[in-house]
C-alpha positions in Angstrom: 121.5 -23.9 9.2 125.5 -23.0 8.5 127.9 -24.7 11.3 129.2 -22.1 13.6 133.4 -22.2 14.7 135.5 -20.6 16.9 138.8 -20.1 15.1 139.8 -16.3 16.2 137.4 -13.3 18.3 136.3 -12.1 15.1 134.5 -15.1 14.3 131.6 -13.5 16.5 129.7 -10.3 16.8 130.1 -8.3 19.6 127.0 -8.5 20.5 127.7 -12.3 20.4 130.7 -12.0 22.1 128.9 -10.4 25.4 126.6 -12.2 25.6 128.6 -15.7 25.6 130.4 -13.1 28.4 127.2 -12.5 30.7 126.1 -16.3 30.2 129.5 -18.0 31.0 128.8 -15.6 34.5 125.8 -17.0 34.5 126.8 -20.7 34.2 129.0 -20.0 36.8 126.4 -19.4 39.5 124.5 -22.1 38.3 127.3 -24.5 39.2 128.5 -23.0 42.5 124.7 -23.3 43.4 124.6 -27.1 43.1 121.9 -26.8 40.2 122.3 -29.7 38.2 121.9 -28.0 34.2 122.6 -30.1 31.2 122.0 -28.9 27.6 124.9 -30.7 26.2 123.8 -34.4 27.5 124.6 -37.2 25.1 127.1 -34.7 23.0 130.6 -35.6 22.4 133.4 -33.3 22.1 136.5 -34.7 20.4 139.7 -33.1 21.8 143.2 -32.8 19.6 146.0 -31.8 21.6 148.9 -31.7 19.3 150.6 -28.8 21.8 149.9 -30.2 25.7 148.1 -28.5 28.1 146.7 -28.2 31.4 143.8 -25.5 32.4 142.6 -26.1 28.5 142.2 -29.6 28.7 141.0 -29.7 32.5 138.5 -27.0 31.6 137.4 -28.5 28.2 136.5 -31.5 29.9 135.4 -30.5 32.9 132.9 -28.3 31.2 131.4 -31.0 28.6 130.9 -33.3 31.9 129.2 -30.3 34.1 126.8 -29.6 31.0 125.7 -33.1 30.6 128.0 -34.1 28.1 131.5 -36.2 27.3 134.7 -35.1 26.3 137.2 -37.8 24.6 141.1 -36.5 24.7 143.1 -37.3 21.7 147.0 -37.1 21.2 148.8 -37.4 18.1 150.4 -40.8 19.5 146.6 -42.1 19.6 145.1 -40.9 16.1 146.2 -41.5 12.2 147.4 -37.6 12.6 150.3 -38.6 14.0 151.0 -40.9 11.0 150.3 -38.4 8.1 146.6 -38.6 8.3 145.3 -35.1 6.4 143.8 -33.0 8.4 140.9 -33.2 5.6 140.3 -36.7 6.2 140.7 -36.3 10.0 138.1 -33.4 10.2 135.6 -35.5 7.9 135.9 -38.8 9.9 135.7 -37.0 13.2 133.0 -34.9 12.9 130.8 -37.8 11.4 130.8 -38.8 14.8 131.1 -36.3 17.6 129.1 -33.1 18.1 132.2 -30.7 17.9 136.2 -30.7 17.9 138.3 -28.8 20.1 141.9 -28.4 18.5 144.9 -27.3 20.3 148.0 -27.3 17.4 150.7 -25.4 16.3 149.9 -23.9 12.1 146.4 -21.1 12.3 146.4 -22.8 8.9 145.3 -26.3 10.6 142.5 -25.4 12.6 141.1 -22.9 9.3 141.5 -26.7 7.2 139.5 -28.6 10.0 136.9 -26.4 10.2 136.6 -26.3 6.0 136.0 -29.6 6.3 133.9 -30.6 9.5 130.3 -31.1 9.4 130.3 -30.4 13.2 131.4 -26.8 15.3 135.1 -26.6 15.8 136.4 -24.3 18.5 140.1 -23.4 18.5 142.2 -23.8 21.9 145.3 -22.1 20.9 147.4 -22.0 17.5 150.9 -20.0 17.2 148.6 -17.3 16.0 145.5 -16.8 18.5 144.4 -18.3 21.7 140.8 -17.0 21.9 139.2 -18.9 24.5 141.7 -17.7 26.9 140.1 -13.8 26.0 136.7 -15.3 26.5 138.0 -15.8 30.2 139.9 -12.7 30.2 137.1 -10.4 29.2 134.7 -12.4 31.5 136.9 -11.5 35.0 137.5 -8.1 34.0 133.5 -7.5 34.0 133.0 -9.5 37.0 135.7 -6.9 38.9 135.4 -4.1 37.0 132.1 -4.0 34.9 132.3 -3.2 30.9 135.9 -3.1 29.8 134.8 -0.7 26.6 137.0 2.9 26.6 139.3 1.1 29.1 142.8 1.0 28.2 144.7 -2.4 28.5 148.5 -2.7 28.1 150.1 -5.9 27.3 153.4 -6.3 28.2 156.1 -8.9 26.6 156.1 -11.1 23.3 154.1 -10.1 20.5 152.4 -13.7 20.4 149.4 -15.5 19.8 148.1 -14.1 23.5 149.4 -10.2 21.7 147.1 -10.8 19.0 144.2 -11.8 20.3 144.1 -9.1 22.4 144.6 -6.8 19.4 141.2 -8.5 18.1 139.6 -8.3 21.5 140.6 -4.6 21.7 138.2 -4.2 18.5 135.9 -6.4 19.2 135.3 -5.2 22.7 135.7 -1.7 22.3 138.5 -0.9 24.4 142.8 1.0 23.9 145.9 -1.3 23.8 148.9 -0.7 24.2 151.9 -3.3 23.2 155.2 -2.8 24.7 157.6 -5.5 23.7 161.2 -5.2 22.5 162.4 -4.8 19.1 162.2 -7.6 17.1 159.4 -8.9 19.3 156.3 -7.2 18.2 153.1 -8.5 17.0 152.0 -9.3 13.2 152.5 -5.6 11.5 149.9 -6.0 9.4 147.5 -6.8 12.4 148.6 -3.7 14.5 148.2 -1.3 11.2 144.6 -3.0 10.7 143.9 -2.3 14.4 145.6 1.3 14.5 142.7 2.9 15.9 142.3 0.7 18.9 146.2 -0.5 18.9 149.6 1.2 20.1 152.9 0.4 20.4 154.9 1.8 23.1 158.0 0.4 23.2 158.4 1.7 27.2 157.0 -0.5 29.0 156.8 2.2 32.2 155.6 4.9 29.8 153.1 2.4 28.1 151.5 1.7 32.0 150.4 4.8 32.8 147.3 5.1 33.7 146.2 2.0 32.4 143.2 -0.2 33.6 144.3 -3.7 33.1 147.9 -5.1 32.7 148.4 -8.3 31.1 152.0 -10.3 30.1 152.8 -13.5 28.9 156.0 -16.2 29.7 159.1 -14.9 27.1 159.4 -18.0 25.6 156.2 -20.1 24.4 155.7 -23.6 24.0 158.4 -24.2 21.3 160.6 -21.2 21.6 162.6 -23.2 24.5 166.0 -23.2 22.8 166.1 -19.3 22.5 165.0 -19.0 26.6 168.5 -17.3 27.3 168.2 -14.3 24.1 164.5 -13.5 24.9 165.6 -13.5 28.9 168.3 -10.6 27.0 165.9 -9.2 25.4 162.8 -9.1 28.0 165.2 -8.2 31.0 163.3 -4.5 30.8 159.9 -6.1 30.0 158.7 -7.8 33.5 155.6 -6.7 35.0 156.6 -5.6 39.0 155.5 -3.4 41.7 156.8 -0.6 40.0 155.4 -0.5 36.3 151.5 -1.7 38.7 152.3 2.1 40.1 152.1 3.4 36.9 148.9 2.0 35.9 145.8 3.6 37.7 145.4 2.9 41.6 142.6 -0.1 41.1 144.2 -1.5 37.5 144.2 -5.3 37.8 146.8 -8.4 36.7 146.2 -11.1 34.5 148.4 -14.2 33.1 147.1 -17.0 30.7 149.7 -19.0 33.0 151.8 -20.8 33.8 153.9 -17.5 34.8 157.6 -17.6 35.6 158.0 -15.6 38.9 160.5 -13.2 38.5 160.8 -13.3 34.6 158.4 -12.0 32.8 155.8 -11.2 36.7 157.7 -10.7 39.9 155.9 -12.5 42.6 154.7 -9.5 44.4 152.5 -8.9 41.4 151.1 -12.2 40.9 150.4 -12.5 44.5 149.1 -9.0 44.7 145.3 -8.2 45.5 144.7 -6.8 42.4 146.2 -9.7 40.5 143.1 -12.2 39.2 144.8 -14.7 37.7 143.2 -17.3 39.6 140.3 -16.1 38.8 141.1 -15.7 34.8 141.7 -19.7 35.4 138.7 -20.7 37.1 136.6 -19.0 33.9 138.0 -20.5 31.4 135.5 -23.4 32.5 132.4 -20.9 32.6 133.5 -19.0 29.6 134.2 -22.3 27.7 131.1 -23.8 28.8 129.0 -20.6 27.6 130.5 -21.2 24.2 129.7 -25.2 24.0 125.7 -24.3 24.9 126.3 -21.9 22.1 127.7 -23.5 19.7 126.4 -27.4 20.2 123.2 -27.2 22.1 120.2 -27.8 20.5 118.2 -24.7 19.6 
């Protein structure tokens, strides 16, 4: 049987992809009901954080120890990788002990190596190029609200980064119009957007680009990284922040969501994110269930 990853939203089928969505809904009743559920017992999950973190890591673990299993955290300051070890070697040592490997890291290129060469699932937690777990949660509190999320139209608002793209995939993979409004010079991966064309538009508006939209979604102007050029993105975003009065464009029960942690009054006022039709907290809360649907999937045994 081949080894199953998780490096981007097109790894998995649609079909795949809703039902991890209905189970990680599932597994989320199962836990607020006290039931005591545990596929995963006696499976390790190694977790590389090169990039630090705190709802991925809290969730990760979290979720391995709800399902029965462990979770062991690793930093570069506590493996060979931050001493030169190759990734190659890394992946091969690893996975000839644990059950999976979570990566968090900067290069798409690095978690694409480790999975060449693990013998064991890996499951990507964010590179500079995707973050699909966070969709997994994303698309899992839109159904719970709002039901199926195919023929809506989303409009993501901001930096064209790794959030921006996996949206782009999502927006395939789950059937459903976006809309990009971000400022020149900003905009996603060109050759993603003209791949996407029929489910992908940019709108360089961002008041325009809201209306009538179903779900609005934005992103802090400078990621992890990008902290010396805060004051140029804050020029070049000033026009880009979700408020009360881009949410009046969209349609009357359109919701909010934020991968967090949002800046109020840069890139979300604070009307919006504490707003009734914001679910960010939500979003938060499932990227346990979400995460947890995809470790049954990918590490239980059949």
């Amino acid at each position: 049987m081949s080894i199953k990853h998780f490096l981007t939203l097109q790894d998995f089928s649609t079909a795949e992809l809703n039902q991890l969505m209905l189970r990680a809904t599932e597994l989320k009743k199962v836990q607020k009901s006290g039931e005591i559920f545990e596929p995963l017992k006696n499976k390790t999950l190694a977790m590389i954080f090169e990039k630090s973190s705190t709802r991925t890591r809290i969730s990760f673990e979290i979720g391995m120890s709800q399902l029965g299993g462990h979770a062991l955290f690793l930093s570069p300051r506590d493996t060979q990788l931050g001493r030169g070890e190759p990734i190659e070697d890394t992946a091969k040592v690893i996975s000839s002990m644990a059950d999976g490997i979570m990566i968090r890291t900067f290069g798409h290129d690095i978690v694409e190596k480790m999975a060449e060469h693990s013998q064991v699932p890996v499951i990507n937690a964010l590179t500079d190029d995707y973050h699909p777990c966070q969709l997994l949660a994303d698309m899992q509190t839109y159904h719970e609200h709002r039901g199926s999320i195919e023929g809506k139209t989303v409009l993501w608002v901001g930096d064209g980064n790794n959030m921006c793209h996996s949206y782009i995939n999502a927006a395939k993979q789950y059937g459903f119009k976006l809309r990009i409004a971000s400022p020149e010079d900003y905009d996603p991966n060109p050759k993603m957007v003209e791949a996407n064309r029929e489910h992908v538009e940019i709108i360089r508006n961002p008041m325009d680009a809201a209306e009538n939209v179903d779900l609005v979604v934005t992103d802090v102007w400078a990621s992890m990284g990008q902290e010396e050029e805060q004051k140029k993105r804050e020029r070049a975003f000033k026009d880009y922040q979700v408020n009360t009065a881009l949410m009046q464009q969209a349609n009357p029960d359109a919701l909010f969501m934020h991968c967090l942690p949002a800046h109020r009054g840069e890139e979300v006022s604070a009307e919006v994110m504490d707003a009734k039709d914001s679910v960010v907290w939500d979003e938060a809360e499932n990227r346990l269930h979400a995460q947890k649907a995809l470790l049954e999937y990918l590490m239980a045994d059949a």
